[in-house]
N, C-alpha and C positions, 0 to 999 in steps of 0.2 A: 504493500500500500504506500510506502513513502515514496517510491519510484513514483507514483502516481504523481503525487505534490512535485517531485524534480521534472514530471513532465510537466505538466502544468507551468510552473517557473520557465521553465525555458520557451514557451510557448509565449507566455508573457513578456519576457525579453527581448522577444521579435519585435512584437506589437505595440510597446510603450514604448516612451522618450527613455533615455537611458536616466536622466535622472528621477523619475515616476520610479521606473525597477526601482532603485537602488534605496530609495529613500522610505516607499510604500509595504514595498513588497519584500523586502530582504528582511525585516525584522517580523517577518507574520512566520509565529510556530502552526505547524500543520497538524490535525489528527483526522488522519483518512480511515474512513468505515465504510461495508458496504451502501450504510445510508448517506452518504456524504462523504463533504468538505466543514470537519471546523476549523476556520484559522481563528487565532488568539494574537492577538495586537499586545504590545507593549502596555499599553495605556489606555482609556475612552478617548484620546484625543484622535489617537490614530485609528482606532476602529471605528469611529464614528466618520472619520473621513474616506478612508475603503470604504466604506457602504455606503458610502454618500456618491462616490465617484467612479469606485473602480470596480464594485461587485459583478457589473453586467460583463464587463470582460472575463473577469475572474470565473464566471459561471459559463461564459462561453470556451473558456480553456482547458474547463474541466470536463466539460462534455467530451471537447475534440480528444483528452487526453484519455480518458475511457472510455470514448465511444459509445455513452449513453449521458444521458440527462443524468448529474449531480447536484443535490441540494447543498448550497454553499454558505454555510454560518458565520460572522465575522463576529467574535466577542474581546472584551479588553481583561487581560490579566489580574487576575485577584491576587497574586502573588505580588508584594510591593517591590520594587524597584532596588537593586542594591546602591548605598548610599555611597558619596562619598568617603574617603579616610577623614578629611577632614572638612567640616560641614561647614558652611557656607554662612555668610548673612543674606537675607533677603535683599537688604539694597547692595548688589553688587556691582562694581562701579564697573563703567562704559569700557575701559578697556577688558576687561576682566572676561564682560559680556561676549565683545568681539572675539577673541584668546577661542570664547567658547564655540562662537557661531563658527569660526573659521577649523575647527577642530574637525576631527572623523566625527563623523555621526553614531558610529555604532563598532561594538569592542571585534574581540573575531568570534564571536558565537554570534545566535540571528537572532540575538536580543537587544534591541534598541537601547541604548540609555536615557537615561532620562534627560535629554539635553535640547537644546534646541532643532526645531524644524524649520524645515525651508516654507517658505507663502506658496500661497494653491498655485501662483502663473508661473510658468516654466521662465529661464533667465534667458535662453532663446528665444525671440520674438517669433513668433507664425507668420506666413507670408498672410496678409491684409486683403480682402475682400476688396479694392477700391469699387466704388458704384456711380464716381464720378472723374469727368476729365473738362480738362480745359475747353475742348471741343462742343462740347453737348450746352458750354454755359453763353446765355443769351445777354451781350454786353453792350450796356445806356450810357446814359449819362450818370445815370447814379450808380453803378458800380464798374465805371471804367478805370478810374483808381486804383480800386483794389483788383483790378484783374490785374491793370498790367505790374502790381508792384508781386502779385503772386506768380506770376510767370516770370518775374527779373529775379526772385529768389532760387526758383530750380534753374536756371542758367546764370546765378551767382553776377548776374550785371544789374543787380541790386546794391545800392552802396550799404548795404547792412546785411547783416548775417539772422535780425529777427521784426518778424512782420508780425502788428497787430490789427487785427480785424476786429473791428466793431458795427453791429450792424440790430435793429429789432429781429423777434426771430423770425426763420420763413422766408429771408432777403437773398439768402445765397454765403453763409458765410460756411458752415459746414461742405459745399457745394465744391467751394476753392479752397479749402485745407485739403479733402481728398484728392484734388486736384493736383495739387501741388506735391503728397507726396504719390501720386500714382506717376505724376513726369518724372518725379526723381531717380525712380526705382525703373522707371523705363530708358532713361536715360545713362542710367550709371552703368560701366564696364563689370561692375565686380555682381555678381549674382548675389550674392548674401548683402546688401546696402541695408543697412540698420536701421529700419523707421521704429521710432512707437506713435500709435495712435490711440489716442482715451480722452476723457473728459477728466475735469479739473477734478471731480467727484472720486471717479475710478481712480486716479490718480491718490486719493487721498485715503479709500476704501485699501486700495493694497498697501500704503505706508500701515496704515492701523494693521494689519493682518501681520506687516515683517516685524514689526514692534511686538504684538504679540509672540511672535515664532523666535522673536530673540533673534532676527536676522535681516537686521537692516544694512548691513554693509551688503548684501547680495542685491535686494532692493537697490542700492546707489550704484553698485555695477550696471543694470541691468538699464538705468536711464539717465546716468553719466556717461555713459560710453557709446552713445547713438550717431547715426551721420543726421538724423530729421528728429527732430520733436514736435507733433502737434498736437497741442494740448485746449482742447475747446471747454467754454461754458467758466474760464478762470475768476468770475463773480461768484462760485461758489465758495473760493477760498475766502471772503467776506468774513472776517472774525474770528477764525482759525487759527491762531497763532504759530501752531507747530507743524501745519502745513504749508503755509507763508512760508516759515524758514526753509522747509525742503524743497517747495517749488525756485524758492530764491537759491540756495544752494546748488540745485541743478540747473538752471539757467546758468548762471555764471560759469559753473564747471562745462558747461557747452560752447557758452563762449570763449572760453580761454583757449578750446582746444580747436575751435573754429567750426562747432556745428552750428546748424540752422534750426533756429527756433520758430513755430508760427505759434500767435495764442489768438482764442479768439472768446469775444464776450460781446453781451446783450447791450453792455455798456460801455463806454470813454473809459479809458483808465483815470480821467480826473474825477468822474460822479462816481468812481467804487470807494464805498467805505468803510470803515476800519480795517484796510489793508495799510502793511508797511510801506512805510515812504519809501525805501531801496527797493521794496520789490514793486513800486509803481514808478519808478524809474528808470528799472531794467525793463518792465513793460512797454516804457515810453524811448527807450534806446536804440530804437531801431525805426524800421516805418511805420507809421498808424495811417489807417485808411479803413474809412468812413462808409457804408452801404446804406442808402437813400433807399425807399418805396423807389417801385419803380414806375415812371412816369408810365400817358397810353399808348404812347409809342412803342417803348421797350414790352408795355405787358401784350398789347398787340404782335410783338415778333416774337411771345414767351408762345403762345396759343397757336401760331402760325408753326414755330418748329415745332411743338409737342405733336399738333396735328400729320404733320409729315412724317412725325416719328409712330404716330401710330394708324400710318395709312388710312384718313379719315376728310374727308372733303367736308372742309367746315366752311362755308361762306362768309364773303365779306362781311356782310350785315350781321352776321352772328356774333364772328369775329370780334369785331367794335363793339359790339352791346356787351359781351362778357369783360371787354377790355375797361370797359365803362364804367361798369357796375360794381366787378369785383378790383377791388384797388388794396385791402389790406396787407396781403405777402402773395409769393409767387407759390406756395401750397396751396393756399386756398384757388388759385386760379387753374391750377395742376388738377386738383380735388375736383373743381366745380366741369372744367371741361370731361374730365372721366365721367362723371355723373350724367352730363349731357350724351357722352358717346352711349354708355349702357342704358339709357331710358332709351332714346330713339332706335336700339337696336331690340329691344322690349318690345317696344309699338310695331315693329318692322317700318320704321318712317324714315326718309331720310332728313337730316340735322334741318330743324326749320324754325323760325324767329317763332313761332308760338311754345314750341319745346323750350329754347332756349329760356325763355321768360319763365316759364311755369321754377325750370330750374334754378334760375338768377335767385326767384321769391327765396327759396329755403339760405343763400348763402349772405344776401347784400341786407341785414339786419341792420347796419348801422343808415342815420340816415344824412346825406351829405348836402350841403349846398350846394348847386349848380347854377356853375355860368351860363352866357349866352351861348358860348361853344358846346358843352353837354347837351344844351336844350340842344341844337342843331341837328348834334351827332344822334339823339335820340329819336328826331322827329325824323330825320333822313334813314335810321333804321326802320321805323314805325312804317314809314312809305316805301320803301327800300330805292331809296334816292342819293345820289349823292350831293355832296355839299354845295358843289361847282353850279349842280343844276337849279339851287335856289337862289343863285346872284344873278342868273339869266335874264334877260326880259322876254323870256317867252311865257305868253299867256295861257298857256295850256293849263289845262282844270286841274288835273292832280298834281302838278305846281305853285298853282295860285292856291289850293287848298293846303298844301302842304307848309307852303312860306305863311300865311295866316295863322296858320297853325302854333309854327315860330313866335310871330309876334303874340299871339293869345298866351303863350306859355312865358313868354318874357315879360309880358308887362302884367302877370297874373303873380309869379313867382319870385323875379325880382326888383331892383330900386330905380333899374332903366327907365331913362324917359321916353316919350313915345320919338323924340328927336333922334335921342343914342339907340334907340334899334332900327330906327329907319337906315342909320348910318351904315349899320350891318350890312345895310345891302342895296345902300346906295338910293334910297327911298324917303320919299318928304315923312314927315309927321301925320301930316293927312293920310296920305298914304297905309299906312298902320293902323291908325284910327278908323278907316274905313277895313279894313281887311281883319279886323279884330271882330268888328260889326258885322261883317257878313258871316263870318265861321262860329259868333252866335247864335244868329242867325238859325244856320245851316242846322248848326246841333242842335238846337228846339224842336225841329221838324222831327217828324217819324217818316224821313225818307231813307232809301237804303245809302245815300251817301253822309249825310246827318248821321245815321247811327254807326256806319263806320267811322268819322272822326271822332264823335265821343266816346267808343271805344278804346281808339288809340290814344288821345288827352288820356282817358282813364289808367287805360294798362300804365302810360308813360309816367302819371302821378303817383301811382301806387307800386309798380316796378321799380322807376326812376328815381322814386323820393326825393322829389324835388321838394325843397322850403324855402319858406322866403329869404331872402338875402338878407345878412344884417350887418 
């Protein structure tokens, strides 16, 4: 039966990180029975972590290694731990600690000591899922800054070695961190290129865990000696003191040796507060750059490539009305287009300004003032007109109706005079005043063109949330 456990083990040997074997698995005593696997841990600390992480393997190796299904028990030693010669004080000082972390872990029998453990993440980084690149990101005026200072940092014709991004969330700044380290890593000659990628959070969650394990110099290996650090969400360290010091402590040790730091946060590093002044100085020691909402332009080219990217003929007029409406971050506008694609493929419809609207309702909750430009862009989707054809002077009916229209929403909605909208488009005062009149008019009646413009007034006031100007 112990043959069984060395098969096992070796089986496991293949399959795990070499330091997983050595650390996990080397101090588990075996007792093999026809009805199983018990192994017995050192401690509950370790047995609680094998069953937390490694059993399914462990059950998998034992089958392969019998050739049937083995019921596999992890428990922790009732037997207490042989003590030092000479016992210890509780508070044991910093080096003392080190001496210990840095020591073997375990005597030569497969009995652990009781001494320090390594943190659950491996000190080899995992190659990174990236899910974004420079290519796929849609660049305005409000985040041309920050693109191109995150492109001058993976080709080092950045005069600084660390970029901070700050942006609301949803703007694009997680976007161009991945970015940045997926060019680096595609970039670089050496196949092992050292990134870490984590949030300021994660980042502080495994400092707690190598404190615990008594093995924080492994921890300072593992993100003092990187070629990228991107370290996102760094307003979490906010009031933290002892992760202040560690993130400040590896920053610097980056820089001295000439790695590339990006951090990125919700906010400026001058509104974070009760963070250290040196560590909001090393923040501010490199580039800062700034990610704006993005104007209709940019969210119009966001909608435009999404839709190409997901083989979907979205129309102009639709286009604009989502670019219009939804203004908060470029998830929501991501979100709200998907939701349009799967409902119209629901109905079996193709993408049409009525879907569109239906959908708008559930996302554009806040409700915004509109210019005389919105009003335009609205009422030219409403009609599906362009802008161009309401400065015409052609008198055609679904023009005159649609430009009245215009004027009834501007001098209804905002503080324009009937002079300043005439000007819109090149039209007296009278002008206006008379075409406001007729398309009240028009709406009172119960004809079929009547009850379409107060329709579309309606969807456009209750869609569009228009309020007065103030």
């Amino acid at each position: 039966m112990i043959e069984i456990w060395a098969h096992i083990q070796q089986i496991l040997q293949k399959r795990l990180a070499p330091g997983l074997f050595k650390v996990w698995i080397t101090p588990l005593v075996a007792d093999v029975t026809d009805q199983g696997v018990c192994l017995t841990a050192p401690n509950e600390f370790v047995a609680a972590w094998v069953r937390d992480r490694l059993l399914d393997d462990i059950v998998a190796a034992a089958a392969e290694a019998a050739g049937r299904p083995l019921q596999v028990t992890v428990t922790a030693s009732k037997t207490p731990q042989k003590a030092p010669a000479r016992r210890r004080s509780p508070s044991v000082d910093m080096a003392d600690a080190r001496e210990q972390a840095s020591g073997p872990l375990f005597n030569s029998g497969s009995v652990a000591q009781q001494m320090a453990l390594p943190i659950q993440q491996p000190l080899v980084s995992k190659a990174i899922d990236w899910r974004f690149d420079f290519d796929s990101f849609v660049v305005g005026p409000c985040n041309d800054l920050a693109f191109a200072a995150s492109q001058g940092i993976t080709r080092s014709s950045l005069s600084a070695d660390t970029l901070f991004l700050s942006s609301g969330p949803g703007l694009g700044k997680t976007h161009l961190m991945q970015a940045v380290g997926s060019e680096l890593c595609r970039q670089s000659n050496r196949s092992n290129v050292r990134v870490e990628y984590l949030t300021a959070e994660e980042f502080a969650s495994r400092l707690i865990g190598a404190l615990k394990s008594r093995d924080v110099e492994r921890f300072k290996a593992r993100y003092r000696d990187v070629d990228l650090l991107l370290l996102e969400d760094v307003h979490f360290l906010q009031g933290k003191e002892r992760m202040q010091d560690e993130v400040l402590a590896t920053i610097k040790a980056l820089q001295s040796r000439g790695s590339r730091v990006v951090l990125s946060s919700s906010f400026a590093p001058r509104d974070l507060k009760e963070l250290d002044s040196q560590l909001v100085s090393r923040f501010c020691s490199g580039f800062l750059a700034v990610i704006d909402k993005p104007d209709f332009a940019t969210r119009r080219d966001i909608l435009r490539r999404k839709a190409k990217q997901y083989q979907v003929d979205l129309p102009d007029n639709v286009t604009d009305l989502l670019a219009e409406n939804i203004r908060s971050d470029v998830r929501q506008i991501e979100s709200c287009l998907h939701n349009l694609i799967l409902k119209a493929r629901i109905l079996n419809q193709r993408i049409s300004m009525n879907i569109a609207w239906e959908v708008i309702s559930h996302y554009a909750t806040q409700e915004t003032v509109m210019d005389m430009d919105s009003i335009i862009r609205c009422v030219c989707n409403g009609f599906d007109l362009a802008p161009s054809q309401l400065n015409s002077r052609s008198r055609r009916r679904e023009l005159v109706i649609a430009r009245n229209t215009v004027f009834y929403l501007a001098r209804k909605h905002t503080d324009l005079s009937l002079q300043d909208i005439g000007n819109h488009f090149n039209r007296k005062h009278s002008t206006v005043l008379k075409g406001i009149t007729n398309l009240e008019r028009e709406m009172s009646r119960e004809t079929p063109v009547g009850r379409q413009v107060t329709s579309t007034v309606n969807m456009i006031e209750r869609n569009g949330r228009i309020l007065p100007a103030r």
